[in-house]
C-alpha positions as CSV (number, residue, x, y, z in Angstrom):
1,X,4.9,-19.2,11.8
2,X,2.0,-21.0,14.1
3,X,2.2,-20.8,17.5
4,X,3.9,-23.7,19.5
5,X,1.3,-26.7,20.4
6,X,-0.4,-25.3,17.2
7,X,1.8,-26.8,14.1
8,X,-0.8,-29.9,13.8
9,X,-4.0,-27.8,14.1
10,X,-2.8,-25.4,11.5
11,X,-2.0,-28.0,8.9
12,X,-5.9,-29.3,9.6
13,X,-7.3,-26.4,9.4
14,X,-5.4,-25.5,6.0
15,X,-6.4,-29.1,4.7
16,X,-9.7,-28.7,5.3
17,X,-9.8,-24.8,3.0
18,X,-7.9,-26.3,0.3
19,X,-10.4,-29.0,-0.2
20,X,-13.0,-25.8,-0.8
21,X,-10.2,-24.0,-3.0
22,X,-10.2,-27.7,-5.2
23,X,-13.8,-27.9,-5.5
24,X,-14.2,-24.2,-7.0
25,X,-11.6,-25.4,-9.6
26,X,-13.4,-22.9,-12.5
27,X,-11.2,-25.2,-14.9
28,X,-13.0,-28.6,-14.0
29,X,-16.5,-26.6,-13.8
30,X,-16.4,-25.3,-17.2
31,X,-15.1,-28.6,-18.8
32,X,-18.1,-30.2,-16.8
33,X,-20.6,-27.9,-17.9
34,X,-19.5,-28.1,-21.8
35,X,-19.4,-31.7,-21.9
36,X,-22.2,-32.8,-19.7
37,X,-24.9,-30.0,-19.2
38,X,-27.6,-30.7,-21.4
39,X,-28.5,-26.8,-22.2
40,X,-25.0,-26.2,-23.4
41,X,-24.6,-29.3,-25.0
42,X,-27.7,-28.5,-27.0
43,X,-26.5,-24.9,-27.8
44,X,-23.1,-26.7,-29.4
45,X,-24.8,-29.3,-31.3
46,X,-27.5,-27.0,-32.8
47,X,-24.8,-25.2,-34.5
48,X,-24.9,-24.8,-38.6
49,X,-22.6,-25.9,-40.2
50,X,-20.9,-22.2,-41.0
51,X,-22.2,-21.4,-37.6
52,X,-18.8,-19.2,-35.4
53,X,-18.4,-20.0,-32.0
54,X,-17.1,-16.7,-30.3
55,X,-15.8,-16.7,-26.5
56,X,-16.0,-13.5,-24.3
57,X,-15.7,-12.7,-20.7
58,X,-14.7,-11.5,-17.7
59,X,-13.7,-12.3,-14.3
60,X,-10.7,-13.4,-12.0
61,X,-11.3,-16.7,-12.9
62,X,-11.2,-16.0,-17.0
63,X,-7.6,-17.7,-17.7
64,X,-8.9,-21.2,-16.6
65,X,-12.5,-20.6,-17.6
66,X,-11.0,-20.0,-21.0
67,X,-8.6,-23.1,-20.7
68,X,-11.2,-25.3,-20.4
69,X,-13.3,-23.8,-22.9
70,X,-10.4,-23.8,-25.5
71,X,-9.7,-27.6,-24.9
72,X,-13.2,-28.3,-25.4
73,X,-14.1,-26.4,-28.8
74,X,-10.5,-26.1,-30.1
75,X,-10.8,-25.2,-33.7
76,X,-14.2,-24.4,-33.2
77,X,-13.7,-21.4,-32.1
78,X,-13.7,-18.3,-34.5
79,X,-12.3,-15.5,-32.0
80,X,-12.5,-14.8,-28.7
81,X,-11.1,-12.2,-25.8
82,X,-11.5,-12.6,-21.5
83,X,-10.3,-9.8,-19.0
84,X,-8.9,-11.1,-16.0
85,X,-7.6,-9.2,-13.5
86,X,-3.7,-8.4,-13.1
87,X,-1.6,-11.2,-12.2
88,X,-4.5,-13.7,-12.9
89,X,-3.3,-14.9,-16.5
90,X,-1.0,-18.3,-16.5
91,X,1.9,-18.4,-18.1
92,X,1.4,-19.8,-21.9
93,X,1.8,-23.6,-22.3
94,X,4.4,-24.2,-24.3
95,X,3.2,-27.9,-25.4
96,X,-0.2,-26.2,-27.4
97,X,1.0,-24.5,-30.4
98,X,0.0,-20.8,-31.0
99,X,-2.3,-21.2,-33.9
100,X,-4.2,-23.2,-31.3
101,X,-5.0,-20.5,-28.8
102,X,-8.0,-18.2,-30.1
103,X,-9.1,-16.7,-27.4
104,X,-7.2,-13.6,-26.3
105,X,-6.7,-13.2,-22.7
106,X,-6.3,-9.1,-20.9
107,X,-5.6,-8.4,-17.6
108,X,-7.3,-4.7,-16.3
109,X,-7.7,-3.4,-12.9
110,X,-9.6,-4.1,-9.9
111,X,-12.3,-3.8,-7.9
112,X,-11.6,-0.1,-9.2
113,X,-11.8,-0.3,-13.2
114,X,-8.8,1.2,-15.7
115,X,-8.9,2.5,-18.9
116,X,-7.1,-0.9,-20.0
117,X,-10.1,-2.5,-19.3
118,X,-12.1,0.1,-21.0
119,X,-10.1,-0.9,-24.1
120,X,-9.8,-4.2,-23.9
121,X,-13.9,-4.2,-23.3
122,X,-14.6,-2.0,-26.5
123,X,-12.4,-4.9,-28.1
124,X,-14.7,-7.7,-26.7
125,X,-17.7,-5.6,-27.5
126,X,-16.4,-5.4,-31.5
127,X,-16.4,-9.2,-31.9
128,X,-19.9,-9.8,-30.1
129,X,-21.4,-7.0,-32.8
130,X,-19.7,-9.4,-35.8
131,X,-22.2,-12.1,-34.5
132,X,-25.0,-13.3,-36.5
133,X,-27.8,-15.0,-36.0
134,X,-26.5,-18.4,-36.7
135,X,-23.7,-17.7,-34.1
136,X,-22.9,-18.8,-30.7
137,X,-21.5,-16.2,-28.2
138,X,-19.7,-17.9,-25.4
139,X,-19.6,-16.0,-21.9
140,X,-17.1,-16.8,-19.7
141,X,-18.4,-14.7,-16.1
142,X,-16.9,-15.1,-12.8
143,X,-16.3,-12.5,-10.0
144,X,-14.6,-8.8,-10.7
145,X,-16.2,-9.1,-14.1
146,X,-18.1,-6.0,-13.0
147,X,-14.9,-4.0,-13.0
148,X,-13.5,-5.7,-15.5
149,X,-15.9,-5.5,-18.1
150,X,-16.3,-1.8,-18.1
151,X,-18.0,0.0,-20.8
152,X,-19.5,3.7,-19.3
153,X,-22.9,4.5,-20.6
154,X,-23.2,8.3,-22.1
155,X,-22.0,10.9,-20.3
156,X,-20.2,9.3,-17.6
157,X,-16.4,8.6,-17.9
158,X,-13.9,6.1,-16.8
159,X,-13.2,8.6,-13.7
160,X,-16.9,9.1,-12.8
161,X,-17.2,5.3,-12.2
162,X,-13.7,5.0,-10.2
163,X,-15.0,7.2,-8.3
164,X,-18.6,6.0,-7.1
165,X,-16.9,2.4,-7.0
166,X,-14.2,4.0,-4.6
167,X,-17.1,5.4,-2.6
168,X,-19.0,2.7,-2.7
169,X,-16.7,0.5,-1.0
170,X,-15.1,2.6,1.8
171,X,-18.9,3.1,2.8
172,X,-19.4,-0.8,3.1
173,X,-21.7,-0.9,0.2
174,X,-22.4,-4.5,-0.4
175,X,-21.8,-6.1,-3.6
176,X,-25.3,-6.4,-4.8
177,X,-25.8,-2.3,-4.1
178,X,-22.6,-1.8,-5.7
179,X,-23.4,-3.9,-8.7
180,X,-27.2,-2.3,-9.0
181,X,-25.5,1.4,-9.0
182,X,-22.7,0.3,-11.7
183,X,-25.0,-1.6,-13.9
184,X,-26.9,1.8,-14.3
185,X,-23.8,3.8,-15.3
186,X,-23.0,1.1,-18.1
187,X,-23.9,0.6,-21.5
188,X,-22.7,-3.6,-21.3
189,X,-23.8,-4.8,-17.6
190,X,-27.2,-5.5,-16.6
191,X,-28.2,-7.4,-19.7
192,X,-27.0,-5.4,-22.4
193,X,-24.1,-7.7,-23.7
194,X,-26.6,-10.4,-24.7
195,X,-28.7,-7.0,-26.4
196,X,-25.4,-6.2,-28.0
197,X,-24.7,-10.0,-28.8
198,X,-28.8,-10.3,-30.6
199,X,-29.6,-12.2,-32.5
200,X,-27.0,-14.7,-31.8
201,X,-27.2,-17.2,-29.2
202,X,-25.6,-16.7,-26.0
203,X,-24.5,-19.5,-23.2
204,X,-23.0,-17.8,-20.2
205,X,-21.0,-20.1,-18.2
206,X,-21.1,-18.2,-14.4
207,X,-19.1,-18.9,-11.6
208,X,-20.6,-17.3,-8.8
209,X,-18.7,-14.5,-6.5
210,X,-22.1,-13.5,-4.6
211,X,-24.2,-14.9,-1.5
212,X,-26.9,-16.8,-2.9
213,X,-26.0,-16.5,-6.4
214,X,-28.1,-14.3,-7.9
215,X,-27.2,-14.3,-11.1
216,X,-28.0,-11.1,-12.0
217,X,-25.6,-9.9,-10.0
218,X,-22.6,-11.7,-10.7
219,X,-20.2,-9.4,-12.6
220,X,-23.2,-7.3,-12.6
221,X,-25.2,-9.8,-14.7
222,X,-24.2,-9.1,-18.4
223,X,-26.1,-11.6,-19.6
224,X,-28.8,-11.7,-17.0
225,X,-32.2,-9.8,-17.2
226,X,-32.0,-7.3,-14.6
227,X,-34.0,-6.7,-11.7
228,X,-33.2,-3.7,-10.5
229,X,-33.6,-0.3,-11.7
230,X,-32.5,3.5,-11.6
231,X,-34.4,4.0,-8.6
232,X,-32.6,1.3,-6.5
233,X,-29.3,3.2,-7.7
234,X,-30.2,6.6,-6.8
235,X,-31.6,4.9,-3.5
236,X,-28.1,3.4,-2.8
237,X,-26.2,6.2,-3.6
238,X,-28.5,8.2,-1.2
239,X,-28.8,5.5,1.6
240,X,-24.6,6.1,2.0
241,X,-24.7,9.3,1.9
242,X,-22.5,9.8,-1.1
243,X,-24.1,12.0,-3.5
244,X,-21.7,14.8,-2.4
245,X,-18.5,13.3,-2.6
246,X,-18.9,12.2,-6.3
247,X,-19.4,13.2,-9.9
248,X,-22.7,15.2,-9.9
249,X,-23.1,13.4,-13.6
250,X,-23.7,10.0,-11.7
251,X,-26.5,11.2,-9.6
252,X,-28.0,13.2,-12.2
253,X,-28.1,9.9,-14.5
254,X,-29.6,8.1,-12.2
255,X,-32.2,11.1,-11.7
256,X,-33.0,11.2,-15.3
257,X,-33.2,7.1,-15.1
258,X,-35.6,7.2,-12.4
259,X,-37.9,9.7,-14.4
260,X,-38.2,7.3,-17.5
261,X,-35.5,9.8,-19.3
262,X,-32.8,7.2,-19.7
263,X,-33.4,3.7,-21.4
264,X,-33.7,1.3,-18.8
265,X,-31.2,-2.1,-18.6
266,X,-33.3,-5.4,-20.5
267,X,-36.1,-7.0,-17.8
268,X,-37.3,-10.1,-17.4
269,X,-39.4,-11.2,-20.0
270,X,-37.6,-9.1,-22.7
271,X,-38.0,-11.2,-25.7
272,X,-33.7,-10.8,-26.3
273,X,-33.2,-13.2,-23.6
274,X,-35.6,-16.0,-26.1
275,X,-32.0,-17.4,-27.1
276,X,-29.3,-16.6,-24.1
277,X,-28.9,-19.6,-21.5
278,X,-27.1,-18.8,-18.1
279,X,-25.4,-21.8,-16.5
280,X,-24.3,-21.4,-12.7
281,X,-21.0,-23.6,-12.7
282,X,-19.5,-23.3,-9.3
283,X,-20.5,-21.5,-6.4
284,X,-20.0,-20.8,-2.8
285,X,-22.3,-23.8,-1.4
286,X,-20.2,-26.2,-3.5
287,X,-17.1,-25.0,-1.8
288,X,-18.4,-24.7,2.0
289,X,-19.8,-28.4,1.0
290,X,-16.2,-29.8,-0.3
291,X,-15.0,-28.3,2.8
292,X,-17.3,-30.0,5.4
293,X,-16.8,-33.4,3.4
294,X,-13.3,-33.2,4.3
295,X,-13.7,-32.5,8.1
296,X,-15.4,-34.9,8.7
297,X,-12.9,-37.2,6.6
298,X,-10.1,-36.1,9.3
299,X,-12.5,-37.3,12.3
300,X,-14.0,-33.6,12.9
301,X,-18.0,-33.0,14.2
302,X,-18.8,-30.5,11.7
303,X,-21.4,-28.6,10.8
304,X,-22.1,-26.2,7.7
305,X,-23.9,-23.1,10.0
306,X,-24.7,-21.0,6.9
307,X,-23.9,-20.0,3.2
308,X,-25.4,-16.2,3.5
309,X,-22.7,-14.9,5.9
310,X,-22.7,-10.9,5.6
311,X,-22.1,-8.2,7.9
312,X,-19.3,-5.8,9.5
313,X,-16.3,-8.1,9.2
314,X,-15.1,-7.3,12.4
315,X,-18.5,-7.9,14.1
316,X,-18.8,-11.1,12.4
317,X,-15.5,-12.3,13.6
318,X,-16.9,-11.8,16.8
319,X,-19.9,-14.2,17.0
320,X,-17.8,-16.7,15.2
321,X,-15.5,-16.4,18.3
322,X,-18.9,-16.6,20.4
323,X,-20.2,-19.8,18.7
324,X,-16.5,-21.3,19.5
325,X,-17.0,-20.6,23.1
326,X,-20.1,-22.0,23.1
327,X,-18.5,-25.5,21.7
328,X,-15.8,-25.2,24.3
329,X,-18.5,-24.4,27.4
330,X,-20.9,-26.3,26.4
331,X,-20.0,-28.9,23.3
332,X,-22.9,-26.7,21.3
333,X,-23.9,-27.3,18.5
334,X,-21.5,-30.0,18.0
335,X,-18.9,-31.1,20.5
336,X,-15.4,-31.1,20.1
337,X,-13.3,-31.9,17.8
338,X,-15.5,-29.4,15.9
339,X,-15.8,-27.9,12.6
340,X,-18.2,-25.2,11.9
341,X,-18.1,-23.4,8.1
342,X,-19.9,-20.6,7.0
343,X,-19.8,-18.9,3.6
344,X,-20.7,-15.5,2.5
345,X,-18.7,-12.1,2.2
346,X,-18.6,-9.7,5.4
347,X,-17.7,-6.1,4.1
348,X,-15.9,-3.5,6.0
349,X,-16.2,0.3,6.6
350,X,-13.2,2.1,6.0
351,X,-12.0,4.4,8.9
352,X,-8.3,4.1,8.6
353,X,-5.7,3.8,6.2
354,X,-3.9,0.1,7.0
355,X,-3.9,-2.6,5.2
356,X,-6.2,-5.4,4.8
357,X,-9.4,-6.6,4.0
358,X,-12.7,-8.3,5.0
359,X,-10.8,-11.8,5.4
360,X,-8.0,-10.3,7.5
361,X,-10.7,-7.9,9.9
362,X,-12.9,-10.8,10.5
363,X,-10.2,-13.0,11.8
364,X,-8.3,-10.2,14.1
365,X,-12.0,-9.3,15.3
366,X,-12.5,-12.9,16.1
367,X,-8.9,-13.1,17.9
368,X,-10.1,-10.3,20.3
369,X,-12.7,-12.5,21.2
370,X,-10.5,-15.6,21.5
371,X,-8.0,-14.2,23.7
372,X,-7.2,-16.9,26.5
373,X,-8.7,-20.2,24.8
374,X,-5.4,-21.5,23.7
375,X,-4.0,-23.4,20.4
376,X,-6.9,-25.4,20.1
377,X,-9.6,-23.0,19.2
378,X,-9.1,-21.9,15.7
379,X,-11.1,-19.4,13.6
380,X,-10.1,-18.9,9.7
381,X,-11.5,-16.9,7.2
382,X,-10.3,-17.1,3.4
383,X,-10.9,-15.3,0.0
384,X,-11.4,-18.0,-2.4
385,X,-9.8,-15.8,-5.4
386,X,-6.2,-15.3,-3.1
387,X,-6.8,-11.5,-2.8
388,X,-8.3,-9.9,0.7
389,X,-9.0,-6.2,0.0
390,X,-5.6,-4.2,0.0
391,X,-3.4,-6.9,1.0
392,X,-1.5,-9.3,-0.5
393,X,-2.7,-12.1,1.9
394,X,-5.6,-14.1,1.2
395,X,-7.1,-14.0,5.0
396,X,-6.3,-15.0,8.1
397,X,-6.0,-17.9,10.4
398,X,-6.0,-16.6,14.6
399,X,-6.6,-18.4,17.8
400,X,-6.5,-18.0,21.5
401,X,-3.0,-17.5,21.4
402,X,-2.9,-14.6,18.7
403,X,-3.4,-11.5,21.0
404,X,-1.0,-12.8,23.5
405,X,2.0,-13.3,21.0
406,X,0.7,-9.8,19.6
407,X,1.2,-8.6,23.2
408,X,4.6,-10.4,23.7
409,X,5.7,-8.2,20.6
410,X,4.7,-5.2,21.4
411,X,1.2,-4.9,19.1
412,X,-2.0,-3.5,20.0
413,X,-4.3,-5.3,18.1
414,X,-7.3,-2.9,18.7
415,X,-5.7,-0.1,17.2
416,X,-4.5,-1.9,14.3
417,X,-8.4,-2.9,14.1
418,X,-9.0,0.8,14.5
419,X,-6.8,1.6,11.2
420,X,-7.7,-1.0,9.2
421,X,-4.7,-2.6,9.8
422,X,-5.3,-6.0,10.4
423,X,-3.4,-7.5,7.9
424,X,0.0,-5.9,8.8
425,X,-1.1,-7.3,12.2
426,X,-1.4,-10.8,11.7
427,X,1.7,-11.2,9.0
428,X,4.1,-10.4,11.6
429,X,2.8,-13.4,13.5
430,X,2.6,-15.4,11.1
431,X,-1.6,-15.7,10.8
432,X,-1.9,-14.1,7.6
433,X,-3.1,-16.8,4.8
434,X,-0.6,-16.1,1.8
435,X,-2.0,-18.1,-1.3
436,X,-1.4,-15.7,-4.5
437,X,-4.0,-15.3,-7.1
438,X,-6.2,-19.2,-6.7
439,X,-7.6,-19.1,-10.1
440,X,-11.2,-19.3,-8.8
441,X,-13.4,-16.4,-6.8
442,X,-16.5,-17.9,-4.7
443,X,-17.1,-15.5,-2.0
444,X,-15.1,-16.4,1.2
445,X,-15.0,-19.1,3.5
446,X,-15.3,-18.8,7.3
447,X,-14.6,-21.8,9.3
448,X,-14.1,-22.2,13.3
449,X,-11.9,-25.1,14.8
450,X,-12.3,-26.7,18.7
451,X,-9.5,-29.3,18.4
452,X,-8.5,-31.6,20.7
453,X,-5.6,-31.0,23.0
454,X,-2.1,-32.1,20.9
């Protein structure tokens, strides 16, 4: 699978990504949060008496999320119902017995939503309205929850928001434009569970998918006062030029939004959010951080460059391969044996019809750049949830030696760069990251390698 003179390297390089993977456990986070954080400990020991305890969410990272949150409240909890995405749900454990497991867990589609998770959201919606004011409404949000959790506002359908989503991200909308235009087509994101959930109380336990965390944004922010508004919407559909190739219903919403016609989402300061608590439980930084701890356990210089990474993937795998040259040329910023990590999420503009994603584009873009350097210089990029865009590969993991072997067997890396192809590229040489579904989702990690000679 790696190259020759590259076996060691590789095994560093993978050592040093799972440590990330381990520290964005969502299962770990979530029992930490419950047991430890003051505000939710507060929100568990306030309870009356006849007080329900009911647990909702949404996200890729909802089956262990819920785990946790099961083994903590055990009969506490009165109901409950997470979507996860398909293939994300573990198998049930035989050892707890069935009357034990209250919380219902739903797999739905994504990044584009289905009418499962339509249903399955209409469900969860149901059991927040049975709340009361003496209640507790757990959230359980991590990344995808946006598609996940799909309820369309009036007048748009299922199909209306396939369809901007599908637009959205062959344009290379980012996720915070994607979320501010689906939050505005929804009658649950941007705040309106928690107006649904009123007068209960609310504890969202977040784990963040986005640069920066804003936790508005996270699954679109369900819980979250929102700061955007129909305007932004109706500026991002117009900013990608898109308003022709979808519903005209979307546009029109966001029209009549814009004009004070259409109830906005809840804002700050909106007197629902006087009992809802949002806890950040994992995020990106803690990952890039877990990562760069255990670097520099294996004897690497290593530096964390940055945690806001965004960009044309493929352009970005570029100046990653740029920085590595620097190292080798120069032993800037660090000198070799070097480690440099970034976090963030690139996105991509769809041209072709391959198959890949972000993690995968970056890394053949940066192999381009690092034809010639040999084994040694190493440039990874990983999606923390297991799942790079179309593919069924998690990323990929190049060096100076990857355009050569792709030469050797016949591949033209540039046009497979051209069609979006990079994934097919780099899993016949073996450079693709295979990990399945992780359990967590914390944006991606980016990392570049000057090793030693072996």
């Amino acid at each position: 699978m790696e190259p020759v003179g590259g076996l060691l390297h590789r095994a560093v390089v993978m050592e040093v990504l799972q440590a990330a993977l381990a520290a964005a456990d969502p299962y770990r986070a979530v029992l930490s949060a419950l047991t430890t954080h003051p505000i939710a400990l507060a929100a568990l020991t306030q309870l009356t008496p006849g007080g329900r305890v009911y647990v909702v969410g949404a996200g890729k990272a909802g089956t262990a999320m819920t785990r946790a949150a099961e083994e903590v409240l055990g009969e506490r909890v009165t109901a409950g119902l997470v979507i996860v995405k398909d293939g994300h749900t573990e198998p049930p454990d035989a050892s707890q017995p069935s009357s034990n497991r209250r919380v219902l867990l739903k797999e739905a589609s994504h990044p584009v939503p289905d009418a499962r998770g339509v249903a399955a959201t209409v469900e969860l919606l149901d059991l927040v309205e049975q709340a009361g004011n003496d209640d507790l409404v757990l959230c359980l949000i991590s990344g995808g929850g946006s598609a996940l959790l799909t309820a369309p506002a009036e007048g748009i359908t299922l199909e209306d928001v396939q369809s901007v989503t599908a637009a959205l991200l062959r344009a290379g909308a980012t996720i915070n434009e994607l979320n501010a235009v689906r939050k505005h087509l929804s009658r649950v994101s941007g705040g309106q569970l928690a107006r649904i959930a009123a007068p209960a109380n609310v504890l969202s336990l977040i784990l963040s998918d986005v640069t920066g965390s804003p936790l508005d944004v996270i699954a679109s922010g369900p819980t979250v006062p929102d700061t955007s508004t129909f305007g932004d919407a109706l500026a991002i559909i117009l900013r990608y030029n898109i308003a022709d190739s979808i519903p005209l219903c979307v546009p029109e919403r966001l029209r009549q939004g814009t004009a004070g016609d259409v109830s906005e989402t809840p804002k700050p300061g909106d007197p629902l959010f006087n009992k809802v608590a949002n806890l950040l439980v994992a995020n990106n930084v803690q990952a890039v951080e877990a990562a760069a701890d255990k670097a520099r356990l294996v004897g690497l210089n290593t530096g964390i460059i940055s945690t806001y990474l965004e960009g044309e993937a493929r352009i970005v795998g570029g100046v990653l391969a740029g920085i590595a040259r620097e190292v080798v040329e120069f032993g800037r910023p660090v000198a070799r044996p070097a480690c440099l990590l970034f976090g963030g999420e690139t996105t991509v503009t769809v041209r072709g019809n391959g198959v890949g994603g972000r993690n995968s584009e970056l890394a053949l873009g940066a192999a381009l750049a690092l034809a010639g350097l040999g084994p040694n210089v190493v440039v990874a990029s990983l999606a923390t949830d297991g799942g790079d865009g179309s593919s069924p590969g998690a990323g990929g993991i190049v060096d100076g030696t990857t355009i050569d072997r792709g030469h050797a067997m016949g591949l033209n890396a540039e046009a497979f760069l051209a069609n979006n192809d990079s994934y097919t590229y780099l899993a016949q040489l073996g450079d693709a990251i295979m990990t399945g579904p992780t359990g967590t989702n914390v944006n991606d990690i980016m990392a570049l390698f000057v090793l030693e000679s072996s």
